[in-house]
PyMOL commands that place a pseudoatom at each C-alpha (Angstrom):
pseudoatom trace, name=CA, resn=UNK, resi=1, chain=A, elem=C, hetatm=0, pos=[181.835, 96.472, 96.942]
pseudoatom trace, name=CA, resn=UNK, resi=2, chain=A, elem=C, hetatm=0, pos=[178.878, 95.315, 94.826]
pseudoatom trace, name=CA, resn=UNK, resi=3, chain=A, elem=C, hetatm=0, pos=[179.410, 94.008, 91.542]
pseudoatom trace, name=CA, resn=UNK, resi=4, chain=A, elem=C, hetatm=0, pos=[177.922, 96.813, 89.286]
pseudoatom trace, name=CA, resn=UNK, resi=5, chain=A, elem=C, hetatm=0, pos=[180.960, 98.608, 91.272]
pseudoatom trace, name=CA, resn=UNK, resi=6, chain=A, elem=C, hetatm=0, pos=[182.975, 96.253, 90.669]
pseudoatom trace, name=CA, resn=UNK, resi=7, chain=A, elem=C, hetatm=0, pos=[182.285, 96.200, 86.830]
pseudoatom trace, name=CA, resn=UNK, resi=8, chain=A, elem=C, hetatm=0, pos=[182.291, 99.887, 86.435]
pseudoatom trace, name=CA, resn=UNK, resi=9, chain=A, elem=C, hetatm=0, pos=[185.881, 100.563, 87.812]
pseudoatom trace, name=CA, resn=UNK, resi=10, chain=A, elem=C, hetatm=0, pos=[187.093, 97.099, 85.568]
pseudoatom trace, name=CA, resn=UNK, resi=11, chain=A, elem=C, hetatm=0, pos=[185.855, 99.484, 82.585]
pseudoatom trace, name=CA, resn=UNK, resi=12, chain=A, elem=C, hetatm=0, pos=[187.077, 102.770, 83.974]
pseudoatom trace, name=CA, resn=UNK, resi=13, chain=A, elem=C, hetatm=0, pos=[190.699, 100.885, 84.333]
pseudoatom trace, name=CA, resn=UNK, resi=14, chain=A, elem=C, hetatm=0, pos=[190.346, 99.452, 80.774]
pseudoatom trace, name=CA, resn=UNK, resi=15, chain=A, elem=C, hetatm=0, pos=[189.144, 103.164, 79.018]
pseudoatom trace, name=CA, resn=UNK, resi=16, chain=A, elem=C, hetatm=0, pos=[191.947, 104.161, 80.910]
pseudoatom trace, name=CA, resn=UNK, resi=17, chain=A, elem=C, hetatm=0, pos=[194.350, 101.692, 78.990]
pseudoatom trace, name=CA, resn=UNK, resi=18, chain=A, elem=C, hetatm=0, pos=[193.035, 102.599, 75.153]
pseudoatom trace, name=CA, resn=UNK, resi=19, chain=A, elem=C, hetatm=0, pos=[192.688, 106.293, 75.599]
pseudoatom trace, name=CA, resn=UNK, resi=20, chain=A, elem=C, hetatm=0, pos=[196.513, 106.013, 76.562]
pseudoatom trace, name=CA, resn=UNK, resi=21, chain=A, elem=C, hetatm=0, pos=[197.182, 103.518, 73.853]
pseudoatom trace, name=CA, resn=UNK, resi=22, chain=A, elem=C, hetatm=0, pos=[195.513, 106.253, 71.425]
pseudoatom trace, name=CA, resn=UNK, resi=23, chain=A, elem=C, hetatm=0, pos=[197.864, 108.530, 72.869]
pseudoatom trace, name=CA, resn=UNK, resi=24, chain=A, elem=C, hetatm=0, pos=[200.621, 106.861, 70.875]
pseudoatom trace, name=CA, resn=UNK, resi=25, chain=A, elem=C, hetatm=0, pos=[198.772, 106.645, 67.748]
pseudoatom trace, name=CA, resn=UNK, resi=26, chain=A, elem=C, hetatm=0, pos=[201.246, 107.385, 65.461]
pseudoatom trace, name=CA, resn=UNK, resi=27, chain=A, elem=C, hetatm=0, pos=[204.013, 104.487, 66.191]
pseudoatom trace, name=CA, resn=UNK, resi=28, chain=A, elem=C, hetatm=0, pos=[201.068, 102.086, 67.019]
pseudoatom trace, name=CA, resn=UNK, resi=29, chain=A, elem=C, hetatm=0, pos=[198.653, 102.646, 64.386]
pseudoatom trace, name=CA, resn=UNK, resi=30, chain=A, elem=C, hetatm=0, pos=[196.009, 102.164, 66.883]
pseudoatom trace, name=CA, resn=UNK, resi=31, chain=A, elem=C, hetatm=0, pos=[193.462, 104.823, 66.861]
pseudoatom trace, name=CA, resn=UNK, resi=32, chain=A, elem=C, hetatm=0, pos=[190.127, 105.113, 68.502]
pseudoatom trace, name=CA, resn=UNK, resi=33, chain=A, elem=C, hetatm=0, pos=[188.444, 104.067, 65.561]
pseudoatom trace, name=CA, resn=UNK, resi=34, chain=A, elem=C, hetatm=0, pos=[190.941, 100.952, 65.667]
pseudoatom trace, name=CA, resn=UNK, resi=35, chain=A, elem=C, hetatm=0, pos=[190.794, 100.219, 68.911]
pseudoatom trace, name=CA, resn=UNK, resi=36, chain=A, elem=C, hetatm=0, pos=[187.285, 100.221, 68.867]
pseudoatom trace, name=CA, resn=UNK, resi=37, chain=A, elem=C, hetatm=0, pos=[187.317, 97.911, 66.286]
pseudoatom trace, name=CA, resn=UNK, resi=38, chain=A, elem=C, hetatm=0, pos=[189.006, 95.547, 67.884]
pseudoatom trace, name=CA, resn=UNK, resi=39, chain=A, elem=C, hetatm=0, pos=[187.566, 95.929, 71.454]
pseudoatom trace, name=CA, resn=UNK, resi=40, chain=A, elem=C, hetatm=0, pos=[183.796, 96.411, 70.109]
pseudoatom trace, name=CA, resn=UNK, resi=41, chain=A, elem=C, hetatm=0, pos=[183.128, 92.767, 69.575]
pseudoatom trace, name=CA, resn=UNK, resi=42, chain=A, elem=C, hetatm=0, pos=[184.689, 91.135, 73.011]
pseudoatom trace, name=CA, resn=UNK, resi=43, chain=A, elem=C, hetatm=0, pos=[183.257, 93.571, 75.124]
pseudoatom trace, name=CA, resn=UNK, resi=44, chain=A, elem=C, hetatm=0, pos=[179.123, 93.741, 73.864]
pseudoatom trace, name=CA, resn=UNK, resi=45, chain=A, elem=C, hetatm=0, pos=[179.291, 90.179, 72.591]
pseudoatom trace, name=CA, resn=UNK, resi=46, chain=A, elem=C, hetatm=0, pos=[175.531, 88.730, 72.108]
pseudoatom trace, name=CA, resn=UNK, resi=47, chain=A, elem=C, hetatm=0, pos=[174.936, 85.781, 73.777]
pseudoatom trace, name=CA, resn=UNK, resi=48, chain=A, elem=C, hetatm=0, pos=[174.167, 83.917, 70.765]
pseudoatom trace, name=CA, resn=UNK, resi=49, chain=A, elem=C, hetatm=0, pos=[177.178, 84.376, 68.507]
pseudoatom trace, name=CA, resn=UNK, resi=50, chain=A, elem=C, hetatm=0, pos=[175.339, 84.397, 65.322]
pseudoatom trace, name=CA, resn=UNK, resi=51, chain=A, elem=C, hetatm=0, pos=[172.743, 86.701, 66.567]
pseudoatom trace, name=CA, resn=UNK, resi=52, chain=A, elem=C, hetatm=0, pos=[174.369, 89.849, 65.656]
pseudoatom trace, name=CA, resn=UNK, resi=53, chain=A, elem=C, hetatm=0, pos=[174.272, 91.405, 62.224]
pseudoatom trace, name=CA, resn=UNK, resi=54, chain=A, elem=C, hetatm=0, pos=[176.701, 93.602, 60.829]
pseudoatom trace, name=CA, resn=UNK, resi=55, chain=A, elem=C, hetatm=0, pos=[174.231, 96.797, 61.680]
pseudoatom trace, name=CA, resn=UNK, resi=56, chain=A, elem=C, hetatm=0, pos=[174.597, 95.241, 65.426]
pseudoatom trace, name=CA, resn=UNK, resi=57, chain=A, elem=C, hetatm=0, pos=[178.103, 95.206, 65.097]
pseudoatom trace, name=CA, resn=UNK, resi=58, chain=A, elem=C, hetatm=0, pos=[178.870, 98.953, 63.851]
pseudoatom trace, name=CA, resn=UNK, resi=59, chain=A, elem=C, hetatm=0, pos=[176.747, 100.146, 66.616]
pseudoatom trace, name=CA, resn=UNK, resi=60, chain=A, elem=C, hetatm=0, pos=[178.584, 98.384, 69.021]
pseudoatom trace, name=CA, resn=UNK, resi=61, chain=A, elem=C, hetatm=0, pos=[181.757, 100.167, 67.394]
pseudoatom trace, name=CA, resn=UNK, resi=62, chain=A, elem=C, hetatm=0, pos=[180.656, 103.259, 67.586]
pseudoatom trace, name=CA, resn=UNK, resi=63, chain=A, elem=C, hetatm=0, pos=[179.795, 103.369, 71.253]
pseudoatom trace, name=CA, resn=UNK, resi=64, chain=A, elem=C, hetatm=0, pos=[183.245, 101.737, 72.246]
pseudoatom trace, name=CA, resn=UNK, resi=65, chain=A, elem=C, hetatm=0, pos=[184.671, 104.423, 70.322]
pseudoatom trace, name=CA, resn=UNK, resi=66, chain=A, elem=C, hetatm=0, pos=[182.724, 107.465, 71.892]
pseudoatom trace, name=CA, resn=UNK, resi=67, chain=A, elem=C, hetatm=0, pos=[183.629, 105.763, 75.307]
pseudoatom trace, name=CA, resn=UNK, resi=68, chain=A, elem=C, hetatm=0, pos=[187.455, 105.975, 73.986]
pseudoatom trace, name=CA, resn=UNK, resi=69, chain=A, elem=C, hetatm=0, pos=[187.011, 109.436, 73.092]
pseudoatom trace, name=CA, resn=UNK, resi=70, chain=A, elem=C, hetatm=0, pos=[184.995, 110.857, 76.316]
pseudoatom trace, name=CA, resn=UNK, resi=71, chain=A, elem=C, hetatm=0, pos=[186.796, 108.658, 78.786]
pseudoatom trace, name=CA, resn=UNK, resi=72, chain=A, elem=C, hetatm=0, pos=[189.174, 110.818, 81.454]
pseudoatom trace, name=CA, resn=UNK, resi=73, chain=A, elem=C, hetatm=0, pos=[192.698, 109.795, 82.097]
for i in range(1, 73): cmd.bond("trace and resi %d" % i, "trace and resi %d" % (i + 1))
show_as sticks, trace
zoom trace
């Protein structure tokens, strides 16, 4: 298995975890939009950790949270 395999079924397994944990939104207060939050930074972090700006960051946000929301269980 090739790494870029490898990689895509580590974040297939972790989409897997958050759409589930948005699943139980209401006792854990942890939405998509939360999550995302959260997630956004670790996951597209720029190699140089002042390099990204606020714009950089929402963007970021937004795409973790549109893979939350289109990701399969």
């Amino acid at each position: 298995m090739c790494v870029l395999q490898v990689n895509r079924e580590c974040l297939r397994y972790l989409l897997g975890f958050l759409v589930r944990e948005t699943q139980c939104s209401e006792h854990n207060k942890m939405s998509a939009d939360n999550l995302a939050i959260v997630f956004a930074p670790t996951l597209l972090r720029a190699e140089v950790s002042d390099e990204i700006s606020m714009f950089d960051l929402q963007n970021c946000i937004t795409l973790i949270r549109l893979l939350i929301d289109q990701a399969e269980t």
